[in-house]
C-alpha positions in Angstrom: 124.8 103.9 103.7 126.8 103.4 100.9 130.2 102.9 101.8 131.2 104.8 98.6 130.3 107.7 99.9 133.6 107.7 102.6 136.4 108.2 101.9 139.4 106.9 103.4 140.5 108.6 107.0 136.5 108.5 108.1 134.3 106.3 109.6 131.1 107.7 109.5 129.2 110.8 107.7 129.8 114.3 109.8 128.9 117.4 107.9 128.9 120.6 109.6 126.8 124.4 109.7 129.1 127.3 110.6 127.2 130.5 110.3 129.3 133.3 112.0 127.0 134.9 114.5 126.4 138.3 113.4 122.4 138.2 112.7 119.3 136.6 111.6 120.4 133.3 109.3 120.1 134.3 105.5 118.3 131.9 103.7 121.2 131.4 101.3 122.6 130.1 104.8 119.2 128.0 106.2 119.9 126.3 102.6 123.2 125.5 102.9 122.0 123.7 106.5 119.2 121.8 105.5 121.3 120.5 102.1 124.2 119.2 105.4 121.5 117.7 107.2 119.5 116.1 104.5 123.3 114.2 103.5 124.0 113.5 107.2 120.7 111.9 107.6 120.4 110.0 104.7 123.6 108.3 105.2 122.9 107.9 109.2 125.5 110.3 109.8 126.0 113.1 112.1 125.1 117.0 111.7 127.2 119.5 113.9 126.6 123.3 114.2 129.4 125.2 114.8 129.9 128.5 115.3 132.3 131.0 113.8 132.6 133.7 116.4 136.8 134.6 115.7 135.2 138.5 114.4 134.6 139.3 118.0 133.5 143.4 117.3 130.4 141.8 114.9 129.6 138.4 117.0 127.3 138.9 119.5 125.2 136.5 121.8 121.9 137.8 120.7 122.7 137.4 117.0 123.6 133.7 118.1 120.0 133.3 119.8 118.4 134.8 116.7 120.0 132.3 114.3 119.2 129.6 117.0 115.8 130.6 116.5 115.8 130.8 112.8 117.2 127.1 112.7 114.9 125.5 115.3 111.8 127.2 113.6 112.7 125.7 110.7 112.9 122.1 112.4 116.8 122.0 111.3 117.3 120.1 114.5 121.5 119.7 114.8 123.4 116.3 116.4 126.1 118.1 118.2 127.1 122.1 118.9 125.4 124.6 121.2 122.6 123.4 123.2 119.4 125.5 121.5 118.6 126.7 125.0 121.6 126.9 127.5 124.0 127.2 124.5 126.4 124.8 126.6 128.6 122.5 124.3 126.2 119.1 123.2 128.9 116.6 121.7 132.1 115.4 122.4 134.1 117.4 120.1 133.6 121.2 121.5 134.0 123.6 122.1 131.7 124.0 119.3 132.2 128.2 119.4 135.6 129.1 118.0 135.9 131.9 119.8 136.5 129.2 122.9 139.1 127.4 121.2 141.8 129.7 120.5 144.5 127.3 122.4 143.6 124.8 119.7 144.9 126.9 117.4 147.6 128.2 118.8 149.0 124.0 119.0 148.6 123.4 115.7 150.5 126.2 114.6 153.2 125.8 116.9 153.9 122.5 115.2 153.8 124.1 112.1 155.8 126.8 112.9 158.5 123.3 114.3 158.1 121.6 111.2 159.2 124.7 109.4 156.0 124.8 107.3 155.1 127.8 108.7 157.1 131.2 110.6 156.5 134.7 112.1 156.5 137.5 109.8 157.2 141.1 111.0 156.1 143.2 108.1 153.8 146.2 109.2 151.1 146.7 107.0 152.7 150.3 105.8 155.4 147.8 104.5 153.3 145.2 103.1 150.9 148.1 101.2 154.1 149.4 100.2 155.5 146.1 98.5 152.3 145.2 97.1 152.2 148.6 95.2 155.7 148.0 94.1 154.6 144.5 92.0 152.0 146.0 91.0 153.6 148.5 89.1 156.0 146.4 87.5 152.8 144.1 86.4 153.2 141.1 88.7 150.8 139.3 90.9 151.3 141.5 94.1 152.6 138.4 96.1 154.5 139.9 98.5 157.6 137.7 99.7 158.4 138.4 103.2 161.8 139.2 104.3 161.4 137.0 107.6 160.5 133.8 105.5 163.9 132.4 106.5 164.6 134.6 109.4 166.4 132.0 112.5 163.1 131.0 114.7 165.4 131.5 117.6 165.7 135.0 116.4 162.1 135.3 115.7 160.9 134.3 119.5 163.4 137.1 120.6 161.8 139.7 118.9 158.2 138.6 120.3 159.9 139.0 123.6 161.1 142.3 123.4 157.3 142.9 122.5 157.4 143.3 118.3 154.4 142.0 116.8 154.3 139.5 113.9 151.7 137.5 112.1 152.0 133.5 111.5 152.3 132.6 107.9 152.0 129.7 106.0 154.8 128.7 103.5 153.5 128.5 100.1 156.5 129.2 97.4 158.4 125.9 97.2 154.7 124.3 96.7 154.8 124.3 93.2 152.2 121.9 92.0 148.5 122.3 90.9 146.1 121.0 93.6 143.7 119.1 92.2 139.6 119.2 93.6 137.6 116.6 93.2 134.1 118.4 94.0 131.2 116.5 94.4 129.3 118.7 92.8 131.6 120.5 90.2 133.8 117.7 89.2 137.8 117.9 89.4 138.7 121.8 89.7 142.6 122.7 89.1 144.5 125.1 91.7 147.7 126.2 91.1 150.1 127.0 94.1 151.0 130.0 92.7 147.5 131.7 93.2 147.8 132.5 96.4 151.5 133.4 98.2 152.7 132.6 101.6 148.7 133.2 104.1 148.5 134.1 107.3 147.3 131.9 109.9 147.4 133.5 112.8 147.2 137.5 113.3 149.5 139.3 115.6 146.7 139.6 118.4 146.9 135.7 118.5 142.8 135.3 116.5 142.7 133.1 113.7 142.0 133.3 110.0 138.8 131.8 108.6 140.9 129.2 106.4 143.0 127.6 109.2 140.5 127.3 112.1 138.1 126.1 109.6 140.8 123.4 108.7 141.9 122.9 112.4 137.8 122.4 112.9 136.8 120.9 110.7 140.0 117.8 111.2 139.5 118.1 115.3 135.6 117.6 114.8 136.1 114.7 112.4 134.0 116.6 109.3 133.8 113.6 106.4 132.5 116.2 104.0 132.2 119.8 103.5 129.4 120.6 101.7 128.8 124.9 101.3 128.0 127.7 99.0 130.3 128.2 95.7 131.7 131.3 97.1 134.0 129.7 99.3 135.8 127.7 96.4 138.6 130.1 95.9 139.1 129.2 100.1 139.8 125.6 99.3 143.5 126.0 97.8 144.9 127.1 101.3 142.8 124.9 103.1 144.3 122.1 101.0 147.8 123.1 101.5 146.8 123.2 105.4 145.5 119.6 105.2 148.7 119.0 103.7 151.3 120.6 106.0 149.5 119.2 108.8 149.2 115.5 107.1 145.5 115.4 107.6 142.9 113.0 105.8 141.3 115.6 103.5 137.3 115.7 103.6 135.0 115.7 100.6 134.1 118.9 99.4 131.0 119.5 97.3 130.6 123.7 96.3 126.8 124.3 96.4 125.3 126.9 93.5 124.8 130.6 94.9 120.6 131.5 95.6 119.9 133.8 92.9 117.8 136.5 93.1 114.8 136.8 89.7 118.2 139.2 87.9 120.3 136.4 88.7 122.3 138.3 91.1 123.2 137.2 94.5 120.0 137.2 96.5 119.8 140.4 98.8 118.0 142.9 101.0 117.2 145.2 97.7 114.7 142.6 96.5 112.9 142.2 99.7 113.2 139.7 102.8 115.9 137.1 102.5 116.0 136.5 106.7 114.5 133.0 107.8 112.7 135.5 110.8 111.0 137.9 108.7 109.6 134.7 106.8 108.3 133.4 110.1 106.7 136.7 110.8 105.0 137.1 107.3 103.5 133.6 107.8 105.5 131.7 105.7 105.5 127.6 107.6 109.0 126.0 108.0 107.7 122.8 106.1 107.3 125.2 102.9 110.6 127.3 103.5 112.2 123.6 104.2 110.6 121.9 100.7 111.2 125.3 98.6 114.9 125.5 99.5 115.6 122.6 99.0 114.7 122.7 95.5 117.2 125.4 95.1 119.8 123.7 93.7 118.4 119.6 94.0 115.7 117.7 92.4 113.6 114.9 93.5 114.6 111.8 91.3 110.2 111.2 91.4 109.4 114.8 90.4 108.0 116.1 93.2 107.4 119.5 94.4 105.7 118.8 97.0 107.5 117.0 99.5 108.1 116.5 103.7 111.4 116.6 105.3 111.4 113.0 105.6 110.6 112.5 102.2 113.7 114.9 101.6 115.8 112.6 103.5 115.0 109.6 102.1 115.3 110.7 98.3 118.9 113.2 98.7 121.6 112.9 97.4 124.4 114.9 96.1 124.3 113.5 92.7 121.2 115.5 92.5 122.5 118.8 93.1 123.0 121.1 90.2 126.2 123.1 90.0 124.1 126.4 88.2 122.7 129.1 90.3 119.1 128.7 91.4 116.4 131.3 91.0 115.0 132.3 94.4 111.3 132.7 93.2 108.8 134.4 95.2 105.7 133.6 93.4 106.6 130.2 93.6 107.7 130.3 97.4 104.0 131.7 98.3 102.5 129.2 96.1 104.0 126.1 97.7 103.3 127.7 101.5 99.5 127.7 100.2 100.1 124.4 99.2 101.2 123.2 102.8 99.2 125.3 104.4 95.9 123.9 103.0 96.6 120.9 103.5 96.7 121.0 107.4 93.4 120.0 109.4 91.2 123.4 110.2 92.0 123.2 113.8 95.7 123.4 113.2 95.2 126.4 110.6 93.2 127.7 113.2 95.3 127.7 115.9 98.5 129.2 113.7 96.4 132.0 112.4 95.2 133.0 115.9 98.2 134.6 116.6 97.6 136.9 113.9 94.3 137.5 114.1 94.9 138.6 117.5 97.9 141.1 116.8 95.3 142.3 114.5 93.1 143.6 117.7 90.5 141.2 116.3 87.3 140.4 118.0 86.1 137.0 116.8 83.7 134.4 117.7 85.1 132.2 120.3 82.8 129.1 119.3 84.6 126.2 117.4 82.0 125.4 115.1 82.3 128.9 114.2 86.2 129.3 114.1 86.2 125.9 112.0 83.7 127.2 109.6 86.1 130.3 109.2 89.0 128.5 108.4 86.9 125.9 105.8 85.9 129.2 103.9 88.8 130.8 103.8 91.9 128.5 103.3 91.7 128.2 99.9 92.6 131.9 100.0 95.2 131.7 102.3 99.1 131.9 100.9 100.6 132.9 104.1 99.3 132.7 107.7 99.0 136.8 107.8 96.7 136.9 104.6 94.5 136.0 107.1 93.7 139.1 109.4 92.4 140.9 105.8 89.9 137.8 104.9 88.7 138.4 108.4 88.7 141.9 109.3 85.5 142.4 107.8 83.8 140.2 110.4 84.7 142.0 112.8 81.7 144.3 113.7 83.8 147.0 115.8 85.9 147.1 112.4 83.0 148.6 110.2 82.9 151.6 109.4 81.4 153.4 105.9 84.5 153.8 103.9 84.6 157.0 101.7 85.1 155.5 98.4 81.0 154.6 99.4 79.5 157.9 99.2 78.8 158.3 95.7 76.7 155.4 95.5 75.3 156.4 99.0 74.1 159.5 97.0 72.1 157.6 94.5 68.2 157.6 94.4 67.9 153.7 94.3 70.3 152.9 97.5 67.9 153.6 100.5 65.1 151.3 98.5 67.7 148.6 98.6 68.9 148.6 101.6 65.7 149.2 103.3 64.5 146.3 101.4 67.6 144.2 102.6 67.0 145.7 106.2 63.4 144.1 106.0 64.2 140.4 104.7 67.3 140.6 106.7 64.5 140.8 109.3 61.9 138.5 108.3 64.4 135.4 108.2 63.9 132.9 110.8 67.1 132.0 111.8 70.0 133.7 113.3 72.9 132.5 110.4 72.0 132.6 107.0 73.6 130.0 104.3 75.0 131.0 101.2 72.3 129.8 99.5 69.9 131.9 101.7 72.1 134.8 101.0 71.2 134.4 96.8 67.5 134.1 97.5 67.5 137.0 99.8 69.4 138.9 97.1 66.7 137.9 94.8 64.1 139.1 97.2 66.0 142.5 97.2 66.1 143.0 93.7 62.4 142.0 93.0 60.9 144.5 95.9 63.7 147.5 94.7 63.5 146.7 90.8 67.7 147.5 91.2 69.8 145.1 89.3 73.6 145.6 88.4 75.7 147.4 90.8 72.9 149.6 92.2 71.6 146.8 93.7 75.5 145.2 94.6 76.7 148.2 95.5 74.3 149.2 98.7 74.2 145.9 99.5 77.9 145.3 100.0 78.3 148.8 101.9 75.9 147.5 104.2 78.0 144.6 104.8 81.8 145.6 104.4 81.4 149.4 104.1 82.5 149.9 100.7 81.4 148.9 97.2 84.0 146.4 96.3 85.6 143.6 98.4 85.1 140.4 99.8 82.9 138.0 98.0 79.3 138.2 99.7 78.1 135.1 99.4 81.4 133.3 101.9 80.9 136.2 103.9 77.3 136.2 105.0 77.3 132.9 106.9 79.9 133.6 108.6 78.1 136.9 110.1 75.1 136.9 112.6 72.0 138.2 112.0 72.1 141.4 114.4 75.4 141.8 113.1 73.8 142.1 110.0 71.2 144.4 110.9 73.6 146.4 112.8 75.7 147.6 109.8 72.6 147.7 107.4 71.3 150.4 109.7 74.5 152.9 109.9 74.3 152.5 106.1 71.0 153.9 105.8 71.9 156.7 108.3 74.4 157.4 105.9 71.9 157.6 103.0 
């Protein structure tokens, strides 16, 4: 590791994942983790997951097991936070769930509140809607400036013992400065104090705000840098004046580019699945999710599409990360899972399509030979592992039946001579599995006895294989099918005829 990339107050690389609990993990968010681990590892550091629970009516256990889920599928195992199993604290800088460590909090703004950076405010929110309304009128920022800024702390504890309730707010007015950002990824960004007034920290029922436990954290947890999504710049300005008041060595922040959808909007819901889980359900492998999203945003310095999580590792850095939004692509997302997925040995492809298959309520060979020959014919049409129950479907013989988009060409004159004739060399073959190229010759054999060429010789035929006229090529098909299955369906064809 390059000792470049610490900065002073930190001895090692310790990035952190904070999803707040409330469902599957976005893959906006999966990104965000695999870009923290791919630094941490990299530089032999340390990735934590931690979990922001302080909006306790939309945090629940079972959202936190989902995005557990979501995270191990993906192989985006984490140093220290909640074990994936028990959920008990791994590490030695828990709790890990902020929910648990409200006392924390409560310390660190008690010495705020003693060092005068920080004091209780009173106002009701009638009274701060009110003043707000008031500058906006007179067109000023609507900054409200508390009355109980200066108010005697003595004073202040007496009212929260008669039982009054007040907020904890951060002092912000006599910071007049510009804070300056130096973001990995953005370069230096410019805050003036005077965007933002005096911010709570605490709220009157003693929980948090995202900005200081995120500080109070991310210091406690020893976080080296903070790498996340764009949208949580304008956060960085209080969490700066935090680090500040509290005289804390200030982490390395590096704002990420937002996933854009293919109208360069925010990726959501309207343009179909952005959760990791319904990815896993469609078929999608975490290796693919893992390579695709990380070229979200980052390049490999060879050029490489195509790349392992190790080789990820080995080749990230943040240099490589590009501050302009990145184009979720769908079509290119299924591409590279066919890309991955082909190249696993049949008996792995196998074994992750079985699952599928038998969802499907499919009845399949149970032989190997014959389950490996399935997967050798198919898997270069694979792009997902659920593509998979339509390529084999049709082999299923308690899945045939005569589709209705067959009877015209049942109708014709020139079907039952077809398939009577492919009935008869169907027959008169001497094994039970016939090879593609035994299929052709047979075909051949059909046409010459019929005299049918065109579709009215394709068209019976293939309704006496996969029930309608169009479909599945033939040829793949056939060997894959046994004789009496064969015979089987060529007879209800010609009691359809």
């Amino acid at each position: 590791m390059s000792s470049s990339v610490l900065s002073s107050g930190f001895s090692e690389v310790r990035v952190r994942f904070a999803p707040s609990p409330t469902g599957y993990l976005h893959v906006g968010g999966a990104r965000s983790a695999l870009f923290n681990l791919l630094f941490a590892k990299h530089n032999q550091g340390k990735f934590i997951l931690r979990i922001e629970d302080t909006d306790q009516a939309r945090s629940t256990e079972e959202s936190l097991r989902m995005m557990i889920l979501d995270l191990k599928w993906l192989g985006l195992n984490w140093d220290e936070g909640p074990h994936p199993e028990t959920l008990q604290d791994m590490g030695a800088y828990g709790p890990y769930k902020q929910s648990e460590r409200l006392s924390i909090y409560k310390k660190v703004a008690d010495e705020l509140l003693a060092s005068k950076k920080a004091y209780y405010c009173f106002m009701t929110d009638a009274e701060i809607d009110e003043a707000r309304e008031k500058l906006k009128a007179a067109g000023e920022q609507p900054h409200v400036q508390s009355p109980y800024e200066n108010l005697d702390p003595a004073l202040a504890l007496q009212k929260l013992a008669a039982g009054e309730k007040a907020v904890v707010r951060f002092r912000t007015r006599e910071l007049k400065k510009d804070y300056i950002l130096n973001d990995l990824i953005r370069g230096d960004v410019k805050f003036p104090s005077d965007m933002v007034s005096d911010f709570v920290l605490l709220r009157s029922d003693g929980m948090p705000v995202y900005n200081f436990c995120c500080v109070v954290d991310d210091h406690m947890m020893k976080i080296s840098h903070v790498l996340r999504a764009e949208e949580h710049l304008p956060n960085t300005l209080r969490q700066l004046m935090i680090y500040e008041g509290m005289n804390w060595p200030v982490p390395q922040f590096g704002h990420m580019s937002l996933v854009l959808d293919e109208d360069r909007q925010k990726l959501s819901k309207r343009k179909g699945a952005v959760s990791c889980d319904q990815f896993r359900i469609d078929g999608y492998l975490p290796s693919a999710m893992n390579n695709f999203m990380a070229l979200l945003g980052w390049s490999d310095p060879g050029g490489r599409e195509l790349l392992t999580l190790q080789e990820m590792i080995d080749a990230f850095t943040i240099e490589r990360l590009n501050p302009a939004g990145a184009v979720f692509d769908r079509v290119k997302l299924k591409w590279m899972n066919a890309q991955h997925l082909r190249a696993l040995p049949n008996d792995q492809i196998w074994k992750l399509i079985s699952s599928y298959l038998d969802a499907a309520g499919l009845k399949l060979p149970q032989d190997l030979s014959w389950q490996m020959q399935s997967v050798e014919t198919f898997k270069s049409k694979l792009e997902v592992l659920a593509d998979a129950v339509a390529l084999y479907t049709p082999l299923d013989d308690s899945k045939y039946e005569i589709f209705p988009e067959s009877e015209e060409a049942l109708k014709w004159e020139s079907t039952r001579p077809v398939l009577m004739a492919w009935k008869e060399a169907i027959t008169n073959h001497p094994t039970e599995t016939i090879s593609e190229a035994d299929f052709l010759k047979i075909q051949d054999e059909v046409k010459n006895k019929s005299a049918q060429k065109g579709k009215n010789l394709f068209f019976p035929i293939r309704i006496a294989l996969i029930g309608k006229p169009h479909g599945t090529e033939l040829q793949i098909l056939v060997p894959l099918l046994s004789k009496k299955s064969i015979l089987t369906r060529a007879e209800k064809a010609l009691a359809k005829c």
